[in-house]
MIVEX-754700 format. One line per 10 residues: number of its first residue (from 1); their letters; for each residue x, y, z of C-alpha. Coordinates in Angstrom, 1 decimal. Layout:
N
NUM) a) X Y Z; ...
This chain:
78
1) xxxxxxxxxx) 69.7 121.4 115.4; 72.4 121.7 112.7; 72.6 120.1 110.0; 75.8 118.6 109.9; 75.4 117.4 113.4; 72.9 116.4 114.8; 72.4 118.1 118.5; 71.9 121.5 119.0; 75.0 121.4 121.6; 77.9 123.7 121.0
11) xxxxxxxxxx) 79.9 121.5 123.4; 79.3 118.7 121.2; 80.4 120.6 118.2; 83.4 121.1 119.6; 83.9 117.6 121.0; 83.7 116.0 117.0; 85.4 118.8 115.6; 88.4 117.8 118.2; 87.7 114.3 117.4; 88.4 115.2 113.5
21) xxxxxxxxxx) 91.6 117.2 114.2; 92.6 114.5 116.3; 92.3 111.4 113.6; 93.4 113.6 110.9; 96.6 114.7 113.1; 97.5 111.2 113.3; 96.6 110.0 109.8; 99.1 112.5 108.5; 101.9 111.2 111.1; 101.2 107.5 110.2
31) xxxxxxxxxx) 101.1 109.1 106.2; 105.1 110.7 106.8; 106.1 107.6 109.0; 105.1 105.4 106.4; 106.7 107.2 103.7; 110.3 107.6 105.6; 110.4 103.9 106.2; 109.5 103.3 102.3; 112.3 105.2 101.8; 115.5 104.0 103.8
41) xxxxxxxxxx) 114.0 100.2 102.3; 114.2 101.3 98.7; 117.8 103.3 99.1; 119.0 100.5 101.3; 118.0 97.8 98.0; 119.0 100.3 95.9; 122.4 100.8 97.2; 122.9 96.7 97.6; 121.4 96.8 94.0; 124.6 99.2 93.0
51) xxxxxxxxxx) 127.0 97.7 94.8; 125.9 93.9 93.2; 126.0 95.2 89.7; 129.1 96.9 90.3; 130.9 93.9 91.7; 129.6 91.8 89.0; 130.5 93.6 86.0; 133.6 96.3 85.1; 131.4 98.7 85.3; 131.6 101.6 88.2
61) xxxxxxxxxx) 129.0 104.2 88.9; 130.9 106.6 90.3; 133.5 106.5 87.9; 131.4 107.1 85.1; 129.1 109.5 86.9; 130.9 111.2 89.7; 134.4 111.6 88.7; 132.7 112.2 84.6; 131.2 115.6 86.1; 134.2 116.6 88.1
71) xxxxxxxx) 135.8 115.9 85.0; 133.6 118.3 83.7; 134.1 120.8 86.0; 137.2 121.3 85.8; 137.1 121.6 81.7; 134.9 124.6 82.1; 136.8 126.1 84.9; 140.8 125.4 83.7
């Protein structure tokens, strides 16, 4: 007998070392699933988020951020 489990079986070894590989396999997809649903939520809010502010107010993102770095751009290229 070992002493992390508890039969001296090599075929039962095997069997809970599958077992392990097995729930671990599909704790990490339920881990990346989870994760790319969190983020198409928070970058669908953020973008109706964005687009509220930006209706409500003068304000535009992507002039002041976009269009500000092509801006840039072409100040350190012309």
């Amino acid at each position: 007998m070992g002493w992390l489990f508890k039969t001296p079986s090599d075929d039962a070894t095997e069997a809970t070392l599958r077992a392990l590989h097995t729930q671990n396999t599909l704790d990490t997809y339920y881990e990346r699933g989870k994760a790319l649903v969190l983020c198409i939520i928070v970058g669908f809010v953020s973008a109706l988020g964005v687009s509220w502010f930006e209706y409500g107010t003068d304000f535009s993102v992507w002039e002041n951020t976009v269009n500000w770095f092509l801006e840039k751009i072409r100040g350190w290229v012309g």
